[in-house]
N, C-alpha and C positions, 0 to 999 in steps of 0.2 A: 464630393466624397462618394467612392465606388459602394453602393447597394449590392449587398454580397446575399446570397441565395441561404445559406448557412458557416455559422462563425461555431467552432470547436473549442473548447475550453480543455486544454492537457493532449498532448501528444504521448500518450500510453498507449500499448496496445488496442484497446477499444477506439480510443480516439482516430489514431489512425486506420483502423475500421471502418470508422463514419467517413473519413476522406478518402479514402478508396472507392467505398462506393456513390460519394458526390461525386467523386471523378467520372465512375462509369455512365452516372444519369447526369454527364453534363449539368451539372451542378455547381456554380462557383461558391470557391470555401476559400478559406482558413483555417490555419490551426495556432492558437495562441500557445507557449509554451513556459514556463516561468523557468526551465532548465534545459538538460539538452533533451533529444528525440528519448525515449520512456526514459525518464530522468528517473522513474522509482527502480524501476531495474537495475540502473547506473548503483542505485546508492545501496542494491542489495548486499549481501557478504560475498567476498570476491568468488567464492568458493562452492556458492549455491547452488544445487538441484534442482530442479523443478519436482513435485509430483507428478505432472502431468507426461504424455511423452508425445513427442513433437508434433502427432501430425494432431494432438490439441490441443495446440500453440498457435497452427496456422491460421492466418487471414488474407481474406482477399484471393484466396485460391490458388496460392500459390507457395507451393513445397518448402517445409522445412525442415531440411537435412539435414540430421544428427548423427557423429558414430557411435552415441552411446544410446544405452537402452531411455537415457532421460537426460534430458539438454540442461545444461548449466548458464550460467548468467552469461557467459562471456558467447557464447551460440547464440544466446535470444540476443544479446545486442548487436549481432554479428547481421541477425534476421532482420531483427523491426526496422534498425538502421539503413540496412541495404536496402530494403521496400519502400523506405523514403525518397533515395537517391534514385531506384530505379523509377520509380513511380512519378520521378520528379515532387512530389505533393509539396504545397502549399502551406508550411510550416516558419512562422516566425518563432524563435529560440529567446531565452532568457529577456523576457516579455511578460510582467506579471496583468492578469485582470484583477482591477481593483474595483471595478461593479458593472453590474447588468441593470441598465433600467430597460422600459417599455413605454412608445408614447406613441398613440396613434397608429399601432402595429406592426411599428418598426423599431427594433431593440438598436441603444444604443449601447456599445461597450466600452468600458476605461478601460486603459492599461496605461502602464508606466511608461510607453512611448510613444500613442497613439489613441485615437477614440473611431471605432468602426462603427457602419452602419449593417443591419442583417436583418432580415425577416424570420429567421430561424437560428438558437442558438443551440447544440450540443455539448451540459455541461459534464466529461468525462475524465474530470479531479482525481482519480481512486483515492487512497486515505493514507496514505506513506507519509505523508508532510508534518501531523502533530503527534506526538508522543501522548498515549494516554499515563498522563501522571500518577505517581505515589501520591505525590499530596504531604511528604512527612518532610521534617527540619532535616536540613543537607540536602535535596535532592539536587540544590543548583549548583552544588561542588564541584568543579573542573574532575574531580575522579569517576561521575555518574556520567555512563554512557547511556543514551537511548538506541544509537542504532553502531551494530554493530560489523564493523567489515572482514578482518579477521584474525588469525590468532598472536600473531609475534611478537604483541608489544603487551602482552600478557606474560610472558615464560616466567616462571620464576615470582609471580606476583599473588596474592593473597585475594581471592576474584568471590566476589558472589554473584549471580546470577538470579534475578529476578524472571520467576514464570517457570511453566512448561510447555510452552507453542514452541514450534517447528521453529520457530528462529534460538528460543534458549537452550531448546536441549542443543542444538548444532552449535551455538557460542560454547555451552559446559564442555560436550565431549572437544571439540579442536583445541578451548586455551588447555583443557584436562592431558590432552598429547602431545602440548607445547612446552609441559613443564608447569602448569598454573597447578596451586592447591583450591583447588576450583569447590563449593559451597552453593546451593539453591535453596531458596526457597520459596514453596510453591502454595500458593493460596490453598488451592484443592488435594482431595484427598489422594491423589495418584499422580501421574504422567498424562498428560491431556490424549485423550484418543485420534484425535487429529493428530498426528504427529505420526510421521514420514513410516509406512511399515517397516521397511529393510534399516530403519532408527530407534524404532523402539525399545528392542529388546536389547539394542547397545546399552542406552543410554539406562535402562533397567537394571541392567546384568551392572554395569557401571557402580551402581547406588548400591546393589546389594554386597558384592566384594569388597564396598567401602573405596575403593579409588576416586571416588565424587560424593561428596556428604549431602545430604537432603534431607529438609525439613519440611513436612507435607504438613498442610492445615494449617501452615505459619502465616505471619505478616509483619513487614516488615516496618520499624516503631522511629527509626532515626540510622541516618548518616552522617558519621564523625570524620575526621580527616583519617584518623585511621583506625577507625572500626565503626559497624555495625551494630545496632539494637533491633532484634526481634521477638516476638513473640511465639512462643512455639504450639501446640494444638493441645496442652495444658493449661495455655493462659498465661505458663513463666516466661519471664522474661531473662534473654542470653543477650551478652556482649561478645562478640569476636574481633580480634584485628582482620583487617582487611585493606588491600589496598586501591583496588577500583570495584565498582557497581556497575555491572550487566543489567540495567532495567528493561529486561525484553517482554513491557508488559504491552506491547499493540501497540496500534495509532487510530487515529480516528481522522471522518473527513472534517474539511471546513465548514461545521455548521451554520458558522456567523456570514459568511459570506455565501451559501443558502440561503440561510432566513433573506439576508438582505440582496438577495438575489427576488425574493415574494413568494420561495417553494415553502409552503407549507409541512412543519417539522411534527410525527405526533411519534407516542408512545412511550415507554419506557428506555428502548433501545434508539430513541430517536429518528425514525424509519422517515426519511423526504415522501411527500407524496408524488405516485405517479400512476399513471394508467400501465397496469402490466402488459394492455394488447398494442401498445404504441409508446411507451416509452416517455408520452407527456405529461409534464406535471401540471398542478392546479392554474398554472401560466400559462395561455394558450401559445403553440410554438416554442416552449420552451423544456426543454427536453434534458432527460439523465442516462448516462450508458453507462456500464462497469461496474464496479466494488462500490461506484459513491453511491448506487441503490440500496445496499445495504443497511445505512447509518451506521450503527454500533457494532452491527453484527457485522463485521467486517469478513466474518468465514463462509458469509451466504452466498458471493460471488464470487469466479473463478474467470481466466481471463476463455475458459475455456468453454464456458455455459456463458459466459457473457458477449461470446465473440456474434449473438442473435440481434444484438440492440440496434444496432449498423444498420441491420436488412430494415429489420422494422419502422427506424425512424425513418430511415429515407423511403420508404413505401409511404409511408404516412404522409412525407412531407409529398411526395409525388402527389399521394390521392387528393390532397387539399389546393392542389394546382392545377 
Protein backbone atom coordinates (compact mmCIF):
# COMPACT_ATOMS: atom_id res chain seq x y z
CA UNK A 1 0.00 0.00 0.00
CA UNK A 2 1.32 3.46 -1.38
CA UNK A 3 2.64 5.66 1.91
CA UNK A 4 1.37 8.91 0.77
CA UNK A 5 3.37 12.14 2.24
CA UNK A 6 -0.23 13.97 3.07
CA UNK A 7 -4.02 12.68 2.50
CA UNK A 8 -6.66 15.91 2.28
CA UNK A 9 -10.02 15.39 3.52
CA UNK A 10 -12.62 17.63 1.13
CA UNK A 11 -11.78 19.05 -2.07
CA UNK A 12 -13.09 22.79 -1.42
CA UNK A 13 -11.32 25.65 -2.11
CA UNK A 14 -8.87 25.27 0.93
CA UNK A 15 -8.39 21.74 0.31
CA UNK A 16 -7.27 22.22 -2.90
CA UNK A 17 -5.00 24.72 -1.67
CA UNK A 18 -3.17 22.28 0.37
CA UNK A 19 -2.74 20.12 -2.87
CA UNK A 20 -1.41 22.72 -4.87
CA UNK A 21 1.00 23.53 -2.71
CA UNK A 22 1.99 19.53 -1.96
CA UNK A 23 2.24 19.61 -5.53
CA UNK A 24 4.85 22.46 -5.70
CA UNK A 25 7.13 20.87 -2.61
CA UNK A 26 6.79 17.54 -4.38
CA UNK A 27 4.71 16.30 -1.95
CA UNK A 28 2.58 13.10 -2.77
CA UNK A 29 -1.16 13.63 -1.80
CA UNK A 30 -4.60 12.94 -2.21
CA UNK A 31 -7.56 14.49 -1.95
CA UNK A 32 -10.66 12.50 -0.67
CA UNK A 33 -13.82 13.96 -1.85
CA UNK A 34 -17.47 12.69 -0.68
CA UNK A 35 -18.98 14.87 -3.83
CA UNK A 36 -17.70 16.58 -6.80
CA UNK A 37 -14.58 19.04 -6.81
CA UNK A 38 -16.09 22.10 -4.07
CA UNK A 39 -19.16 20.11 -3.78
CA UNK A 40 -20.32 23.12 -1.29
CA UNK A 41 -20.25 25.44 -3.99
CA UNK A 42 -22.03 22.93 -6.41
CA UNK A 43 -24.81 22.82 -3.74
CA UNK A 44 -24.81 26.79 -3.20
CA UNK A 45 -28.08 28.82 -4.73
CA UNK A 46 -27.77 28.76 -8.47
CA UNK A 47 -27.78 32.46 -8.39
CA UNK A 48 -25.22 33.32 -5.66
CA UNK A 49 -22.75 36.27 -5.13
CA UNK A 50 -19.78 36.03 -3.49
CA UNK A 51 -19.00 38.92 -1.11
CA UNK A 52 -15.71 38.74 -1.78
CA UNK A 53 -14.34 39.91 -5.36
CA UNK A 54 -12.22 37.59 -7.17
CA UNK A 55 -8.87 38.24 -6.92
CA UNK A 56 -10.03 36.95 -3.09
CA UNK A 57 -11.07 33.99 -4.20
CA UNK A 58 -7.82 33.17 -5.89
CA UNK A 59 -5.41 30.20 -4.97
CA UNK A 60 -2.38 28.88 -6.04
CA UNK A 61 -1.50 32.10 -7.69
CA UNK A 62 -3.17 32.00 -10.24
CA UNK A 63 -5.99 34.61 -11.79
CA UNK A 64 -9.38 34.56 -11.34
CA UNK A 65 -11.22 36.30 -13.95
CA UNK A 66 -14.46 37.77 -13.53
CA UNK A 67 -16.69 40.37 -15.52
CA UNK A 68 -18.53 41.26 -12.78
CA UNK A 69 -17.45 43.45 -9.85
CA UNK A 70 -18.12 39.99 -7.64
CA UNK A 71 -18.07 36.39 -9.07
CA UNK A 72 -21.11 34.18 -8.81
CA UNK A 73 -21.21 30.41 -8.06
CA UNK A 74 -21.13 29.47 -11.57
CA UNK A 75 -17.41 31.57 -12.09
CA UNK A 76 -15.95 29.89 -8.80
CA UNK A 77 -16.85 26.43 -10.25
CA UNK A 78 -15.82 27.52 -13.54
CA UNK A 79 -12.22 28.48 -11.36
CA UNK A 80 -11.69 25.74 -8.73
CA UNK A 81 -12.75 23.08 -11.23
CA UNK A 82 -10.39 24.15 -14.11
CA UNK A 83 -7.43 24.43 -11.48
CA UNK A 84 -8.15 20.79 -10.91
CA UNK A 85 -7.81 19.79 -14.46
CA UNK A 86 -5.07 22.07 -15.12
CA UNK A 87 -3.24 21.20 -12.28
CA UNK A 88 -3.99 17.63 -12.98
CA UNK A 89 -4.18 17.14 -8.82
CA UNK A 90 -4.84 14.16 -7.33
CA UNK A 91 -8.63 14.02 -6.40
CA UNK A 92 -10.74 10.97 -5.80
CA UNK A 93 -14.66 12.05 -6.14
CA UNK A 94 -17.75 10.72 -4.29
CA UNK A 95 -15.37 8.92 -1.77
CA UNK A 96 -16.69 9.29 1.78
CA UNK A 97 -13.95 9.02 4.90
CA UNK A 98 -15.43 7.14 7.52
CA UNK A 99 -12.45 7.45 10.13
CA UNK A 100 -8.92 8.57 10.91
CA UNK A 101 -6.99 6.61 13.19
CA UNK A 102 -3.17 6.85 14.24
CA UNK A 103 -0.75 3.93 14.94
CA UNK A 104 2.75 4.14 15.10
CA UNK A 105 2.74 7.50 13.16
CA UNK A 106 1.33 6.57 10.48
CA UNK A 107 -2.55 7.58 9.98
CA UNK A 108 -4.65 5.03 8.53
CA UNK A 109 -7.69 6.23 6.63
CA UNK A 110 -11.48 4.48 5.80
CA UNK A 111 -13.33 5.43 3.09
CA UNK A 112 -16.20 3.89 1.47
CA UNK A 113 -13.77 2.51 -1.32
CA UNK A 114 -10.60 2.24 0.08
CA UNK A 115 -8.15 2.42 3.27
CA UNK A 116 -4.95 4.83 2.65
CA UNK A 117 -1.80 4.94 4.42
CA UNK A 118 -0.32 8.87 5.12
CA UNK A 119 1.93 10.51 7.48
CA UNK A 120 0.11 13.65 7.23
CA UNK A 121 -3.60 14.22 7.19
CA UNK A 122 -5.35 17.69 6.04
CA UNK A 123 -8.80 17.69 7.37
CA UNK A 124 -10.60 20.63 5.28
CA UNK A 125 -14.67 19.56 5.62
CA UNK A 126 -15.95 23.27 5.69
CA UNK A 127 -19.56 23.00 7.27
CA UNK A 128 -22.27 22.85 4.40
CA UNK A 129 -23.02 19.16 4.97
CA UNK A 130 -25.47 19.34 8.51
CA UNK A 131 -28.27 21.75 8.74
CA UNK A 132 -28.21 23.35 12.26
CA UNK A 133 -31.81 22.20 13.23
CA UNK A 134 -35.01 23.80 14.70
CA UNK A 135 -35.59 21.15 16.89
CA UNK A 136 -39.55 21.69 16.71
CA UNK A 137 -42.60 19.00 15.60
CA UNK A 138 -42.67 19.07 11.46
CA UNK A 139 -39.22 19.90 10.78
CA UNK A 140 -38.80 16.55 8.81
CA UNK A 141 -41.84 17.28 6.59
CA UNK A 142 -41.01 16.88 2.95
CA UNK A 143 -42.13 20.89 2.68
CA UNK A 144 -38.96 22.07 5.10
CA UNK A 145 -36.21 22.97 3.01
CA UNK A 146 -32.64 23.42 4.60
CA UNK A 147 -30.74 24.32 1.58
CA UNK A 148 -31.86 26.41 -0.72
CA UNK A 149 -31.18 26.64 -4.68
CA UNK A 150 -33.55 28.85 -6.22
CA UNK A 151 -36.59 30.70 -6.68
CA UNK A 152 -39.25 28.80 -9.23
CA UNK A 153 -40.72 26.25 -7.44
CA UNK A 154 -41.77 28.79 -5.05
CA UNK A 155 -44.10 31.25 -7.33
CA UNK A 156 -47.26 31.50 -6.10
CA UNK A 157 -46.59 29.54 -2.74
CA UNK A 158 -47.20 30.57 0.83
CA UNK A 159 -43.08 30.55 2.05
CA UNK A 160 -41.72 31.38 5.34
CA UNK A 161 -38.26 31.83 5.64
CA UNK A 162 -36.34 30.96 8.64
CA UNK A 163 -33.33 33.56 9.69
CA UNK A 164 -31.56 36.64 8.39
CA UNK A 165 -27.92 35.45 7.13
CA UNK A 166 -27.13 36.16 3.65
CA UNK A 167 -28.58 32.97 2.52
CA UNK A 168 -32.40 33.92 3.94
CA UNK A 169 -32.64 37.26 3.16
CA UNK A 170 -31.47 36.23 -0.66
CA UNK A 171 -34.17 33.02 -0.52
CA UNK A 172 -37.10 36.05 0.90
CA UNK A 173 -36.28 38.76 -1.59
CA UNK A 174 -35.93 36.07 -5.08
CA UNK A 175 -39.14 33.62 -4.19
CA UNK A 176 -40.61 37.55 -3.06
CA UNK A 177 -39.92 38.52 -7.06
CA UNK A 178 -41.15 35.14 -8.19
CA UNK A 179 -44.54 35.71 -6.93
CA UNK A 180 -44.05 33.85 -3.29
CA UNK A 181 -46.19 35.57 -0.21
CA UNK A 182 -42.96 35.24 1.40
CA UNK A 183 -43.15 35.54 5.68
CA UNK A 184 -39.53 35.42 8.08
CA UNK A 185 -39.09 34.97 10.94
CA UNK A 186 -36.05 36.16 12.69
CA UNK A 187 -34.76 35.13 16.01
CA UNK A 188 -33.01 38.53 16.58
CA UNK A 189 -34.04 41.86 16.90
CA UNK A 190 -33.16 43.21 13.28
CA UNK A 191 -31.59 41.96 9.86
CA UNK A 192 -28.25 40.34 10.71
CA UNK A 193 -25.35 42.80 9.97
CA UNK A 194 -23.45 40.35 8.03
CA UNK A 195 -25.59 40.44 5.22
CA UNK A 196 -24.41 41.40 1.74
CA UNK A 197 -24.25 45.66 1.82
CA UNK A 198 -25.66 46.31 -1.70
CA UNK A 199 -28.65 43.53 0.13
CA UNK A 200 -29.44 45.17 2.91
CA UNK A 201 -31.29 47.84 2.39
CA UNK A 202 -33.33 45.65 -0.16
CA UNK A 203 -34.30 43.40 1.97
CA UNK A 204 -35.06 46.42 4.70
CA UNK A 205 -36.88 48.69 2.35
CA UNK A 206 -38.74 45.22 1.48
CA UNK A 207 -40.04 44.63 5.27
CA UNK A 208 -41.03 48.21 5.81
CA UNK A 209 -43.38 48.61 2.46
CA UNK A 210 -44.81 45.43 3.66
CA UNK A 211 -44.07 43.49 0.41
CA UNK A 212 -42.17 40.68 2.82
CA UNK A 213 -43.76 40.34 6.42
CA UNK A 214 -41.36 39.87 9.33
CA UNK A 215 -41.39 38.84 12.64
CA UNK A 216 -38.14 39.86 14.55
CA UNK A 217 -37.55 38.43 18.17
CA UNK A 218 -39.71 35.51 16.99
CA UNK A 219 -39.42 31.69 17.17
CA UNK A 220 -40.47 29.34 15.53
CA UNK A 221 -43.21 26.74 17.81
CA UNK A 222 -44.29 23.89 14.95
CA UNK A 223 -44.72 22.91 11.40
CA UNK A 224 -48.14 21.65 10.18
CA UNK A 225 -48.68 20.34 6.67
CA UNK A 226 -50.10 23.51 6.04
CA UNK A 227 -49.26 26.05 8.47
CA UNK A 228 -46.90 27.32 10.78
CA UNK A 229 -46.84 28.02 14.76
CA UNK A 230 -44.76 30.89 16.19
CA UNK A 231 -44.09 32.72 18.64
CA UNK A 232 -43.88 36.40 18.29
CA UNK A 233 -41.37 38.87 20.63
CA UNK A 234 -44.69 39.29 22.96
CA UNK A 235 -44.72 35.76 23.75
CA UNK A 236 -48.15 35.21 21.65
CA UNK A 237 -48.60 32.71 19.81
CA UNK A 238 -49.77 32.97 15.71
CA UNK A 239 -50.83 30.21 13.20
CA UNK A 240 -50.40 30.95 9.52
CA UNK A 241 -51.12 28.90 6.39
CA UNK A 242 -48.23 28.13 4.69
CA UNK A 243 -46.88 26.01 2.12
CA UNK A 244 -43.08 25.37 2.29
CA UNK A 245 -40.21 26.22 5.10
CA UNK A 246 -37.10 28.07 4.19
CA UNK A 247 -35.00 26.90 7.20
CA UNK A 248 -31.91 29.14 6.49
CA UNK A 249 -30.74 28.58 9.79
CA UNK A 250 -26.72 27.66 9.08
CA UNK A 251 -24.95 24.42 9.06
CA UNK A 252 -22.48 23.25 11.12
CA UNK A 253 -19.22 20.89 10.83
CA UNK A 254 -19.08 17.22 11.49
CA UNK A 255 -18.22 17.15 15.01
CA UNK A 256 -18.71 13.55 15.52
CA UNK A 257 -16.43 12.67 13.17
CA UNK A 258 -13.84 15.22 14.77
CA UNK A 259 -14.13 14.09 18.05
CA UNK A 260 -13.58 10.66 16.47
CA UNK A 261 -11.03 11.66 14.43
CA UNK A 262 -9.11 12.45 18.58
CA UNK A 263 -9.34 16.56 17.86
CA UNK A 264 -10.13 17.77 20.79
CA UNK A 265 -13.67 19.87 20.75
CA UNK A 266 -13.97 22.82 23.70
CA UNK A 267 -16.20 25.67 24.33
CA UNK A 268 -19.43 26.79 24.00
CA UNK A 269 -19.19 27.37 20.22
CA UNK A 270 -17.59 24.03 19.94
CA UNK A 271 -14.10 25.49 18.62
CA UNK A 272 -11.60 22.02 17.35
CA UNK A 273 -8.36 22.56 18.74
CA UNK A 274 -5.41 23.66 16.80
CA UNK A 275 -2.22 25.46 16.91
CA UNK A 276 -3.07 29.01 15.08
CA UNK A 277 0.82 29.24 13.96
CA UNK A 278 0.61 25.83 12.10
CA UNK A 279 -2.48 24.65 11.72
CA UNK A 280 -2.04 21.24 13.94
CA UNK A 281 -4.37 20.02 16.18
CA UNK A 282 -3.79 18.28 19.59
CA UNK A 283 -2.97 15.06 17.08
CA UNK A 284 0.46 15.43 16.13
CA UNK A 285 0.40 15.72 11.98
CA UNK A 286 -2.84 16.06 12.04
CA UNK A 287 -4.18 19.19 10.75
CA UNK A 288 -7.54 21.65 10.08
CA UNK A 289 -7.69 24.22 7.14
CA UNK A 290 -10.84 26.31 6.26
CA UNK A 291 -14.38 27.32 7.92
CA UNK A 292 -14.09 23.67 9.89
CA UNK A 293 -11.59 25.93 12.29
CA UNK A 294 -14.31 27.74 13.09
CA UNK A 295 -16.80 25.09 14.92
CA UNK A 296 -19.89 26.96 15.43
CA UNK A 297 -18.95 30.04 14.36
CA UNK A 298 -19.14 29.29 11.01
CA UNK A 299 -18.70 33.34 9.96
CA UNK A 300 -15.02 33.29 11.55
CA UNK A 301 -13.66 31.96 8.34
CA UNK A 302 -13.65 33.00 4.76
CA UNK A 303 -12.26 31.18 1.88
CA UNK A 304 -10.54 34.29 1.67
CA UNK A 305 -8.50 34.75 5.01
CA UNK A 306 -8.47 31.02 5.04
CA UNK A 307 -6.68 30.59 1.66
CA UNK A 308 -3.17 31.01 4.67
CA UNK A 309 -3.69 27.47 6.11
CA UNK A 310 -2.15 25.76 2.63
CA UNK A 311 1.20 27.88 3.11
CA UNK A 312 1.39 27.07 6.79
CA UNK A 313 0.67 23.55 6.93
CA UNK A 314 2.84 22.47 4.23
CA UNK A 315 5.71 24.81 5.73
CA UNK A 316 5.17 22.83 8.92
CA UNK A 317 5.05 19.78 7.29
CA UNK A 318 8.29 20.58 5.28
CA UNK A 319 10.04 21.85 8.73
CA UNK A 320 9.23 18.54 10.44
CA UNK A 321 11.18 16.71 7.48
Amino acid sequence: MEMLDILIIGAGPIGLNCALEAQKNNLSHVIIEKGTIVNSLYNYPLYMRFFSTAEKLEIGEIPFISTAPKPGRQEALEYYQGIARQKNLNINLYEKVLGVSKKDEIFEIKTTKAIYLAKNVVIATGFYDIPNLMNVPGENLPKVKHYYTEPYPYARQKIVVVGSSNSAVDAALETYRKGAEVTMIVRHSEISKSVKYWVKPDIENRITEGSIKAHFNAEMIEIKENSVVFKDEKGETHEIDNDFVLAMTGYLPDFDFLKNSGIEINGDCLNPFYNPETMETNISNLYLAGVVCGGKDTHLWFIENSRVHANMIINTILSKS
